[in-house]
N, C-alpha and C positions, 0 to 999 in steps of 0.2 A: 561384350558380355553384359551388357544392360539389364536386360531378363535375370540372368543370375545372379547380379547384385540385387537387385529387384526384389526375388526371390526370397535371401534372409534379411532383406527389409520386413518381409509380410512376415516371415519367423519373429521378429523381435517386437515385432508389434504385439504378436501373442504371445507372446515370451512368459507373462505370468502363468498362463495354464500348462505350459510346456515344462516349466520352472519347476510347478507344485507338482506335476506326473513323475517327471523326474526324483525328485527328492523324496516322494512317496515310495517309489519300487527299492530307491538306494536304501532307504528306511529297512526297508522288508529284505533285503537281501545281507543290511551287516548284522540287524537280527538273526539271521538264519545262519549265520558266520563262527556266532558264538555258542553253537549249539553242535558243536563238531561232536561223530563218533571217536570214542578213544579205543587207543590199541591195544589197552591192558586190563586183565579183567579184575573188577572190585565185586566183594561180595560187600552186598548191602544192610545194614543194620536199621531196625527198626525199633518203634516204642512197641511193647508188650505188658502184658498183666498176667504174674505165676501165684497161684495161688496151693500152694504144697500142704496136703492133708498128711498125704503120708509122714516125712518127717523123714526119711530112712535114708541109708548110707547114699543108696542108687537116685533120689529124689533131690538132694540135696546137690548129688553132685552133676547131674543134669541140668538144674537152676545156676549152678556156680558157671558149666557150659553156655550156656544162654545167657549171661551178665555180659561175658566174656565178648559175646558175637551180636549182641542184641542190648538195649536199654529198658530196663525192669521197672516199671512206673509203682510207686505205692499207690494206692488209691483206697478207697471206700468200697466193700464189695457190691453195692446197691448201686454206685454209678459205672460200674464195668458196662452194662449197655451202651448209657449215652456216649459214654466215650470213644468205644466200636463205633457206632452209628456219626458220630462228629470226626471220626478217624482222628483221634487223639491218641491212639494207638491200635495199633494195626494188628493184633492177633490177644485174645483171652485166654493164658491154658491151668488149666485144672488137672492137679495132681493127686487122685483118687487116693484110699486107704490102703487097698490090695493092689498099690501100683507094683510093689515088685514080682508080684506073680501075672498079673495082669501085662504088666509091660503095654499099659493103653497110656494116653493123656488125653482130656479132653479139651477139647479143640475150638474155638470159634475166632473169625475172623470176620475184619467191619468189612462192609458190604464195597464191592467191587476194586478193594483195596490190591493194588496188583504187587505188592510187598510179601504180605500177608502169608501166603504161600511158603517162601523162603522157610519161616519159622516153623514151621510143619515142618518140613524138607530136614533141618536142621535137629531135630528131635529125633524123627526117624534114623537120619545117621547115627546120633552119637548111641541110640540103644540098639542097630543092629551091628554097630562093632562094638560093642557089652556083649551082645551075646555072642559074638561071633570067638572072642576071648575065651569068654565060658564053655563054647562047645570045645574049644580047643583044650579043654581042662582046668584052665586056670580059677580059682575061687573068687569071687565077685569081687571083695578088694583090689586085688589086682588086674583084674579085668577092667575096672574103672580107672587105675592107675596108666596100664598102656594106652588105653582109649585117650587118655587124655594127653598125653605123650605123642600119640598120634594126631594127636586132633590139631595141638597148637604147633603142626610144625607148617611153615608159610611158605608158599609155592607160587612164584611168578609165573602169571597164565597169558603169554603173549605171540603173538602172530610172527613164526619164523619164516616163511615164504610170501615174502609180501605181493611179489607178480602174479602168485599164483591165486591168491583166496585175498588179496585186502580189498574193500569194497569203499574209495573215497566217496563216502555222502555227501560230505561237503560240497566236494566240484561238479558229483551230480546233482546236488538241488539248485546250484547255480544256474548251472549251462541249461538244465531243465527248465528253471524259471524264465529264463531269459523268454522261452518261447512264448510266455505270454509279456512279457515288458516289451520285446520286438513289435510284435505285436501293434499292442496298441499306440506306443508312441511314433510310428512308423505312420502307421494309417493315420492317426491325428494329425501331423504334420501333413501329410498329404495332401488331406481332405481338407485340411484350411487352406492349401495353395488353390489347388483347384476350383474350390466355394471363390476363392476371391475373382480368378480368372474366368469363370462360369457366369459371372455377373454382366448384368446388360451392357450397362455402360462400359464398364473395360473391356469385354469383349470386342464392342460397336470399336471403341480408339486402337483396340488392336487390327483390327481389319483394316484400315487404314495407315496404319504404325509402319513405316520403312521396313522394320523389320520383317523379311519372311515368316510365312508363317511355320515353315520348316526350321527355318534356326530357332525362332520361340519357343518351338515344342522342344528341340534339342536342349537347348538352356534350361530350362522346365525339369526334362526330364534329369542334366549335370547334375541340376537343383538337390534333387529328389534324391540324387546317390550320395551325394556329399552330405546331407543330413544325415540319410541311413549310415553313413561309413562313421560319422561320429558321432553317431551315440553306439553304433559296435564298438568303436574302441572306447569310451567313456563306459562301457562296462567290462570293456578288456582290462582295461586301467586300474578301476573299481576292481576284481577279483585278484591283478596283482598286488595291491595295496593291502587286500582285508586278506589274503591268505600268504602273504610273504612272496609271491611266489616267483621262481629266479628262470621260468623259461627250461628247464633241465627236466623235464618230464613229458614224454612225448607223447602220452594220450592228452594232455591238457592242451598241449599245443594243436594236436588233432580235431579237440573241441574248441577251441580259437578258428581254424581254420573251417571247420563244420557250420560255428555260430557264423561266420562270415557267408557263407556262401547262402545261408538261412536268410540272414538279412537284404541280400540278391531279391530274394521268392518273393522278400512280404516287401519288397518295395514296388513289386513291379505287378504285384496284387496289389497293392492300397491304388496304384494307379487304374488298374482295372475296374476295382468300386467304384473311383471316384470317376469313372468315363461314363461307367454304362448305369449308375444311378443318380440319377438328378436332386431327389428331396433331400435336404441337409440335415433332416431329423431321419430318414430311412437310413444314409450313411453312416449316423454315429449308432443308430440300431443296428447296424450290418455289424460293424466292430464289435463292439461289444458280443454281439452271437460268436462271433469267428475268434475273436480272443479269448473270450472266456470258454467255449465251445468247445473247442478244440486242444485246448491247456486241460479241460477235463478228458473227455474220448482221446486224447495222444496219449496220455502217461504224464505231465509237465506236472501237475498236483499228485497225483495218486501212479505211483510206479506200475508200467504196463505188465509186469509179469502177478500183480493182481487185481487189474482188471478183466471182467467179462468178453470173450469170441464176440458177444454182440457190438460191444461199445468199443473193442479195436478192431472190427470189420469195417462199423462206421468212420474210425478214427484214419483210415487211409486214404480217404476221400481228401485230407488235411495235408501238407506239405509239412506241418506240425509231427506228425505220426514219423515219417522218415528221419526228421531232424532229432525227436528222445531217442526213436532206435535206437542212432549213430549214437549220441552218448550214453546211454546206457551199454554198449556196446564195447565203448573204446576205454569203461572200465575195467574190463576187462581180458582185451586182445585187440592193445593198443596199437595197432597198424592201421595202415591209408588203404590197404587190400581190404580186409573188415566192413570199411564203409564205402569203398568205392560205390558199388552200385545204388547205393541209397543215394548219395551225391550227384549218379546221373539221373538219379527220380527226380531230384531237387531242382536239377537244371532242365528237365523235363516239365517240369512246372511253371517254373520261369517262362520257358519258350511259350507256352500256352498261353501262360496270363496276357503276354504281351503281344501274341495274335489276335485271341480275345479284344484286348482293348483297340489294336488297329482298324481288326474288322467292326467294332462298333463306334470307332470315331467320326463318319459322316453321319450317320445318324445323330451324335449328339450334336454337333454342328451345327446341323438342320432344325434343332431346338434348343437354342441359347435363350438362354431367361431373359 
């Protein structure tokens, strides 16, 4: 097994670039860790500016409402703009003289503030259960008083059927990322084995070398799988680590199993690039297109259910496009039935790639640098 020790001889030598790729994606992915969806819902409070002309029972206790659910900034009424516009606070409202017949407030909100709304929202409620009291007969005092009885009673708003409607983001931006970190550190690795074995002179000592050149390739290619397999589990690892997780959930284990067979595809495509293109600067352009490429047009960045017919008709051309499917999939109807036939695409792929490379290895052969 010479060639395969060989082999992560020429990995460690590149070890720095290999080093910095790595700790790069790990970067981006415990970031992306600590931004988990939660299961319980919060209403959000914001800074606001009330500025009450009226003065009256209804006005008053509308402001008292919004203290309660929101932060009332004092301010100067001359800088209420800039402080909209620097979103210093997120909504300006104006409480007219004829507000209780009126029943309007006026409204402005800082530009593109996605808060901003809520406090609207929040208005609207507490004056159409005012009047909602009032048409029932009751006299505005007390209409303000149930309103507000109503208002502060606090209600846990959380997700009882979790198999049914919970929607782990977390494990999908993972297993989805993955498809671009596979990717490229897969091909890289590859393409530096290859670049080194593509060289004249080694080449020329291989041809001569004891060894077959049937066992080199074979060794070559051990090579190739035993990196892919550990950096699979070096992000297997990495997702038990950064999400706790105990193996007891069996669409994650689905996507373990998914991302495994995914890493099969691009190992045995990186070997295909690196057969049938010779330039060493066309290779690391090939990656880049096919990594970043296909992480866009699959779904791996931007979730396929909004994306464009155009850019996911192109995106099945990808072995990428099968492998989001599956997980996007298996959050939802977590079984091996689900994604089977996408997994025989996968291996459908495989087979390909590495006809492809057979049928074009005399030819590169025939032209060794």
């Amino acid at each position: 097994m010479k060639v395969f020790k060989n082999y992560f001889k020429i990995v460690w030598a590149h070890r720095t670039a290999i080093i910095l790729y790595t700790m790069i994606f790990a970067a981006l992915l415990v970031f992306s860790s600590r931004s988990e969806k939660k299961e319980v819902y919060e209403s959000v409070g914001v800074n606001i500016y009330v500025k009450d002309k009226a003065g009256t029972e209804l006005s008053k206790a509308l402001t008292e409402y919004l203290s309660k659910t929101d932060s009332i900034k004092n301010m100067d009424e001359s800088l209420v703009e800039d402080k909209l516009f620097y979103e210093v606070i997120s909504a300006a409202l104006e409480i007219p003289e004829d507000f209780d017949d009126s029943r309007e407030v006026l409204y402005k909100a800082a530009p593109g503030n996605i808060y901003a709304m809520s406090v609207k929202e929040k208005v609207n409620t507490y004056l159409s259960q005012v009047a909602a009291y009032e048409m029932a007969g009751f006299d505005k005092s007390d209409a303000i008083k149930y309103t507000n009885e109503d208002l502060e009673k606090k209600f846990d708003v959380a997700i009882k059927n979790e198999a049914a409607v919970k929607v782990d983001n977390g494990a999908r931006f993972f297993f989805n990322f993955l498809n671009y970190l596979l990717l490229s550190q897969i091909i890289l690795v590859v393409s530096i084995i290859v670049r080194v074995y593509k060289k004249k002179t080694v080449a020329m000592r291989n041809l001569v070398s004891p060894v077959s050149s049937k066992r080199m390739n074979l060794e070559i290619i051990l090579g190739h799988i035993a990196n892919a397999l550990f950096v699979w589990f070096l992000y297997m690892l990495l997702y038990t680590v950064l999400y706790k997780y105990d193996f007891s959930k069996t669409y994650i284990n689905l996507m373990m199993l998914n991302a495994f067979v995914f890493t099969i595809v691009v190992v045995t495509m990186a070997v295909m690039i690196s057969s049938i293109i010779k330039n060493e600067n066309a290779i690391a352009g090939v990656t880049n297109v096919i990594s970043l490429g296909s992480s866009f047009l699959c779904g791996a960045f931007v979730p396929q259910e909004i994306l464009g017919e155009t850019a996911l008709k192109i995106g099945k051309v990808f072995p990428s496009y099968y492998f989001v499917k599956n997980n996007d999939t298996l959050i939802t109807n977590p079984s091996f039935s689900a994604i089977k036939t996408n997994l025989l695409i996968l291996t459908g792929f495989a087979i390909a790639f590495i006809l492809i490379t057979v049928l074009s290895k005399p030819k590169v052969n025939d032209n060794i640098n």
